[in-house]
TILUM-772131 format. One record per residue (C-alpha): z, x, y; residue in one letter; residue number from 1. Coordinates in Angstrom, 1 decimal. Example, Ala and Ser with C-alpha at 12.3 -4.5 7.8 and 13.67 -1.06 7.14 Angstrom:
2
PT     up   east  north aa   i
PT    7.8   12.3   -4.5  A   1
PT    7.1   13.7   -1.1  S   2
This chain:
226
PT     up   east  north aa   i
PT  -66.0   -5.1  -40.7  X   1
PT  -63.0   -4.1  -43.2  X   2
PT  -61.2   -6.7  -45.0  X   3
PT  -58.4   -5.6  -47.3  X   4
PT  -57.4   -8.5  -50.0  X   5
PT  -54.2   -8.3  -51.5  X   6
PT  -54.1   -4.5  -52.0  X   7
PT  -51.1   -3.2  -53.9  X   8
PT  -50.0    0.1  -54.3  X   9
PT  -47.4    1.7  -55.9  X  10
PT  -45.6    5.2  -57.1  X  11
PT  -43.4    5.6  -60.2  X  12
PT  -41.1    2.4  -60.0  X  13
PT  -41.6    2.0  -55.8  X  14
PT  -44.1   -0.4  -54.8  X  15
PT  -45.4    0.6  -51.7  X  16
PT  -47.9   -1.7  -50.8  X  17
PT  -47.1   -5.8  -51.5  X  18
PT  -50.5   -7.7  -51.4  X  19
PT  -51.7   -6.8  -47.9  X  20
PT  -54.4   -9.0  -46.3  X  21
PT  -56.2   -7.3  -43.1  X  22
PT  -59.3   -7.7  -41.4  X  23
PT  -60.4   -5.2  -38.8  X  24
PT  -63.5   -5.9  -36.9  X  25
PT  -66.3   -3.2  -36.0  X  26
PT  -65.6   -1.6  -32.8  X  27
PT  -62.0   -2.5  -32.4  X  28
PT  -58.9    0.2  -31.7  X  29
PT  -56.5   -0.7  -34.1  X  30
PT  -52.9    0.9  -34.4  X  31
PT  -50.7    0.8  -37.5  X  32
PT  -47.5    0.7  -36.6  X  33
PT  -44.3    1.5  -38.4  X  34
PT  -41.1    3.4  -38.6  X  35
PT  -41.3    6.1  -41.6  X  36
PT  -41.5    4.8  -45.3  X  37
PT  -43.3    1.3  -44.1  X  38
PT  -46.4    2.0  -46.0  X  39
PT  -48.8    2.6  -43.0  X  40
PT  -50.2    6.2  -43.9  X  41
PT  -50.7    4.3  -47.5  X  42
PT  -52.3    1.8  -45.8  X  43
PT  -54.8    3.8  -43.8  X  44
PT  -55.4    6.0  -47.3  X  45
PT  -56.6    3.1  -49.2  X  46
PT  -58.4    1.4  -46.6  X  47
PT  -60.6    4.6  -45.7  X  48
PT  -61.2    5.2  -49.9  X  49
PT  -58.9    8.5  -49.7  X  50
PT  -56.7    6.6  -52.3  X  51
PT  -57.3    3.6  -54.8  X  52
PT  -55.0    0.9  -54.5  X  53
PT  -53.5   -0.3  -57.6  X  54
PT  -54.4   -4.1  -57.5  X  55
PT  -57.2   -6.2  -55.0  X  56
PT  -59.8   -5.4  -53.2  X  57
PT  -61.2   -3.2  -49.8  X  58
PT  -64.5   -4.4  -48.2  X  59
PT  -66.7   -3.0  -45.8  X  60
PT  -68.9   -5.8  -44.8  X  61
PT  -70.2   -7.3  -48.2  X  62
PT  -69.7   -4.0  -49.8  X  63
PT  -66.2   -3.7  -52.6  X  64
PT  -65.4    0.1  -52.5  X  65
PT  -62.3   -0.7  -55.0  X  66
PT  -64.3   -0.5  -58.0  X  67
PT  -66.8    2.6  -57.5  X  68
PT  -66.8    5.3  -58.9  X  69
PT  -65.5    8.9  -57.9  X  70
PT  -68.5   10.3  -57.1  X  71
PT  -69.4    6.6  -55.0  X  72
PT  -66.4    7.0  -53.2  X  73
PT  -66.8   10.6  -52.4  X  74
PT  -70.6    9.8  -51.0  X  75
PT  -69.2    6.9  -49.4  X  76
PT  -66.5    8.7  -47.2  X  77
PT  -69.0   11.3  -46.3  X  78
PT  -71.5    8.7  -45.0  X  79
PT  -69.0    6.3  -43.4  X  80
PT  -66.0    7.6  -42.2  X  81
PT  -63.8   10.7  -40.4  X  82
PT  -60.8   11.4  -40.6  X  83
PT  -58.3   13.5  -38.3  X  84
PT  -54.7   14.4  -39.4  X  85
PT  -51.6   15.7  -37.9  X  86
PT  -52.3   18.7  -39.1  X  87
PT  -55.5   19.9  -38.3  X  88
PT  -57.2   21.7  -41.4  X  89
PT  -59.5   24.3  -39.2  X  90
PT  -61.1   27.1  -40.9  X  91
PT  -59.4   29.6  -39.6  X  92
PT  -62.5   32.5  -40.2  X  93
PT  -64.7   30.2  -38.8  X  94
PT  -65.0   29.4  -34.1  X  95
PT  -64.4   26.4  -32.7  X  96
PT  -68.6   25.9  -32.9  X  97
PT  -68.6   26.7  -36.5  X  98
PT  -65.9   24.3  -37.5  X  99
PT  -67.3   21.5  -35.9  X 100
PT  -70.4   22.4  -36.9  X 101
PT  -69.3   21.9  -40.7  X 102
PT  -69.2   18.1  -39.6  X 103
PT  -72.1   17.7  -38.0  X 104
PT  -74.1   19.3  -40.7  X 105
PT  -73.2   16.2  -43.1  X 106
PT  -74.6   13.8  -40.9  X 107
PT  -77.6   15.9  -40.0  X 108
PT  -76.3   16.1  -36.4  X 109
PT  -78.0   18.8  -34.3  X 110
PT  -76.4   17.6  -31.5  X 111
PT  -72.7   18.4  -32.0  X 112
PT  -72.0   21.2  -29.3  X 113
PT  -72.2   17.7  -26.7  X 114
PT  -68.8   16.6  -28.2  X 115
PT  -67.4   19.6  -27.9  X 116
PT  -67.8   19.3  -24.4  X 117
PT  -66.9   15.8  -24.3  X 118
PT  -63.2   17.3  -25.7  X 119
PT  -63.2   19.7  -23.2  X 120
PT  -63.8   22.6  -25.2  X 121
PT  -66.9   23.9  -24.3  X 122
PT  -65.8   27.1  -23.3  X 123
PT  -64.0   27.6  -26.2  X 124
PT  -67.2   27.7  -28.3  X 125
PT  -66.6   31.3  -29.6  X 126
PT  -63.6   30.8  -30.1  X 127
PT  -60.9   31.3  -33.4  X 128
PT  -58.2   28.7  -34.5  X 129
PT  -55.8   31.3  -34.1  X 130
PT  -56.8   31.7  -29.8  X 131
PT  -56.6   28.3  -29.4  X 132
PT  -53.3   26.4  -28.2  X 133
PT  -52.2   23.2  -30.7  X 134
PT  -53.7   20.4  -28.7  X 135
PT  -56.6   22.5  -28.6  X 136
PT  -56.6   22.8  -32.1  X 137
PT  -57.0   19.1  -32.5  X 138
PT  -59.5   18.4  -30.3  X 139
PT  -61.3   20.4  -32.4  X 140
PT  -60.5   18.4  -35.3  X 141
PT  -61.4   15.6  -33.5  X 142
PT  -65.2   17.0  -32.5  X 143
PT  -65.3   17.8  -36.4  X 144
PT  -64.5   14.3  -37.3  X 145
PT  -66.8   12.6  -34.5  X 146
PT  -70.3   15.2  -35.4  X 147
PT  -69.9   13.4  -38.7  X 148
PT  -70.8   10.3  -36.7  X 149
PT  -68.6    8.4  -38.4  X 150
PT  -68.9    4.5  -38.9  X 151
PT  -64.6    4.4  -39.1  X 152
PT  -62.5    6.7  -37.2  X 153
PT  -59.0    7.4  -39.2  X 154
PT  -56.1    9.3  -37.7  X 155
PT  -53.0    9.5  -39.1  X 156
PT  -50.2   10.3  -36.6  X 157
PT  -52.8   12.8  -34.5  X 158
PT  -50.3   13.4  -31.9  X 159
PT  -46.9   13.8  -34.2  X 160
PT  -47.3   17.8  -34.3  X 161
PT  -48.4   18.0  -30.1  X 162
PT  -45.2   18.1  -27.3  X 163
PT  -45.4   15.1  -24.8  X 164
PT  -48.3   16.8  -22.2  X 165
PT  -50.8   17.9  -25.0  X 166
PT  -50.0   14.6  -27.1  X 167
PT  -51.1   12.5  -23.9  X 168
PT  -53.8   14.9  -23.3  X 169
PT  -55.3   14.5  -26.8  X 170
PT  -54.5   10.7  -26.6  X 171
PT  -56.7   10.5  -23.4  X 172
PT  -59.3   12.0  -25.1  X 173
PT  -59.1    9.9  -28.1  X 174
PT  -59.7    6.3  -25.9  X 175
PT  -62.3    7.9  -23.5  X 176
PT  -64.8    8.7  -26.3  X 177
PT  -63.8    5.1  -28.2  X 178
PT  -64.7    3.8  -24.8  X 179
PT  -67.9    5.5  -24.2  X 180
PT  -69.2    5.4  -28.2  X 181
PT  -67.4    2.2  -29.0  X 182
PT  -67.5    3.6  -32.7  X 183
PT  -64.0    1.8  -34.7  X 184
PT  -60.8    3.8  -34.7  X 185
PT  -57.8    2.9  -37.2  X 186
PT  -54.7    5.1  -36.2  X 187
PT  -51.6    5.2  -37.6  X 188
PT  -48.2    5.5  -35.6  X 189
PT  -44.9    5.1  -35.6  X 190
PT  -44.4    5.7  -31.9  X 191
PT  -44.6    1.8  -30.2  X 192
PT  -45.2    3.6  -27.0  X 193
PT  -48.8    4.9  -28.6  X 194
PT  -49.5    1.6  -29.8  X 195
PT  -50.0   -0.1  -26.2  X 196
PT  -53.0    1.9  -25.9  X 197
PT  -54.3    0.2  -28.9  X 198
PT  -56.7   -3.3  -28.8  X 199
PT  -55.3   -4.7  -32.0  X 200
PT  -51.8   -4.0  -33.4  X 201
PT  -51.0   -4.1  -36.9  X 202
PT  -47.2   -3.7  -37.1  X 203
PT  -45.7   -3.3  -40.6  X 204
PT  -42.2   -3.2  -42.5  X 205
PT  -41.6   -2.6  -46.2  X 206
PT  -45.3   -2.8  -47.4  X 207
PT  -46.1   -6.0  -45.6  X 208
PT  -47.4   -6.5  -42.5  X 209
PT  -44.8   -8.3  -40.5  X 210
PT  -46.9   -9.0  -37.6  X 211
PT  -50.4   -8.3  -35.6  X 212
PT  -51.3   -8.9  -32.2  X 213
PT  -53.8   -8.1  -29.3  X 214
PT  -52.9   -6.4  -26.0  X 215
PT  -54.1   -8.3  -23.0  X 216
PT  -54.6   -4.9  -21.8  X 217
PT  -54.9   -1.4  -23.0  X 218
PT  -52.5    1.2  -21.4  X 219
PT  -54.2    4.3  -21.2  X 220
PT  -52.0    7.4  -22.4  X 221
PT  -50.4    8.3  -18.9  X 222
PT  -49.2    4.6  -18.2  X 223
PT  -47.2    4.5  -21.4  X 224
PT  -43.9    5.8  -22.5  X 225
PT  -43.3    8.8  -24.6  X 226
C-alpha cells in the first residue's frame, strides 16, 4: 500500500503540489489524470521516490521513504519499483535482449527473455533500438521495467509519443500483463479516454486532487476513445 500525507511540493515561487492525501492499494491500476500543469507527473515523481517532496510524508506500508537518505532512496527504487516514460531511454549499442536484460540483472532475474515474449517481441531479440518501430521501442521499455520485477509499476504518459494504433497496441499490452501478474501500476495521463481502462481514478486540478473514483468496469484499449 502507498499513502501520501499532505505532500507539498514546490518550484521557485509555484507551488505545485497543495497537501495531497492518497492511498493506493497493492494490486490496483490507478490513472492520474489531468490536463497539463495539474501537478500529476509531480505527483507520480514523489510518490515513486524519484523526487522529495517539500513538506509530509510518502509511505509504503509502515515504511516513511520521505526522510531517507540518498543512497536509501536510490536502493529503495531499485528494489521496489519501475518505471517507464514517454520517452523510452534504450541503449541504443545494446539489442532488445541486452536492454532488458540490464533490468533483470537488478533483481537477479534469469528469467527475463519470458517477458519479452509476453510483449511480443520475441523475435526481436537480436535486435537494435534503431530496427525497431516506436511502439516497439516501448515495449521494450516496458520488458525492462517488468524483469526488474517491480513491486510499483510507474508510467508517466507511455503512450503520449505512439500514433493512435501503436498507443492502443502498447496500452493492450500494458493491462494484459497487470491482469495476468496482478503487480500495482500507477500511470499518469492526461487523455480521459486512457483513464477508463484504469480500476481507480485519481483526477487532479491545480495541485489538488479534485476527485477519485472506481470504474464499474475496465474498458480495455480498443473499446475506448482516442
Amino acid at each position: 500500500m502507498i499513502k501520501a500525507k499532505e505532500i507539498t511540493k514546490s518550484y521557485g515561487r509555484e507551488q505545485v503540489l497543495k497537501g495531497i492525501n492518497l492511498q493506493i492499494n497493492d494490486g490496483d491500476f490507478a490513472v492520474i489524470l489531468g490536463a497539463s500543469g495539474s501537478g500529476k507527473s509531480t505527483l507520480l515523481n514523489a510518490i515513486s521516490g524519484l523526487e522529495r517532496p517539500d513538506g509530509g510524508s510518502i509511505f509504503y506500508d509502515n515504511s516513511d521513504i520521505s526522510g531517507l537518505s540518498d543512497d536509501e532512496l536510490t536502493k529503495f527504487r531499485k528494489n521496489n519499483v519501475g518505471f517507464i516514460f514517454q520517452q523510452y531511454y534504450l541503449l541504443p549499442n545494446m539489442t532488445v535482449s541486452q536492454n532488458v536484460r540490464m533490468g533483470a540483472d537488478l533483481a537477479q532475474n534469469s528469467e527475463y527473455q519470458s517477458i519479452i515474449e509476453a510483449v511480443g517481441l520475441g523475435g526481436k531479440l537480436n535486435s537494435y533500438p534503431s530496427e525497431l518501430s516506436g511502439g516497439e521501442q516501448q515495449r521494450v521499455s516496458i520488458a525492462r521495467a517488468l524483469a526488474k520485477q517491480p513491486r510499483v509499476l510507474f508510467l508517466d504518459e507511455p503512450t503520449g509519443a505512439l500514433d493512435e494504433e501503436t498507443g492502443r497496441q502498447v496500452l493492450d499490452y500494458i493491462i494484459k500483463l497487470w491482469n495476468d501478474k496482478q503487480f500495482t501500476i500507477v500511470m499518469v495521463t492526461h487523455n480521459a479516454n486512457i483513464a477508463e481502462t484504469a480500476k481507480t481514478v485519481i483526477r487532479m486540478k491545480s495541485g489538488k486532487i479534485a476527485e477519485i473514483y472506481t470504474n464499474d468496469t475496465q474498458k480495455n484499449s480498443y473499446e475506448i476513445g482516442w
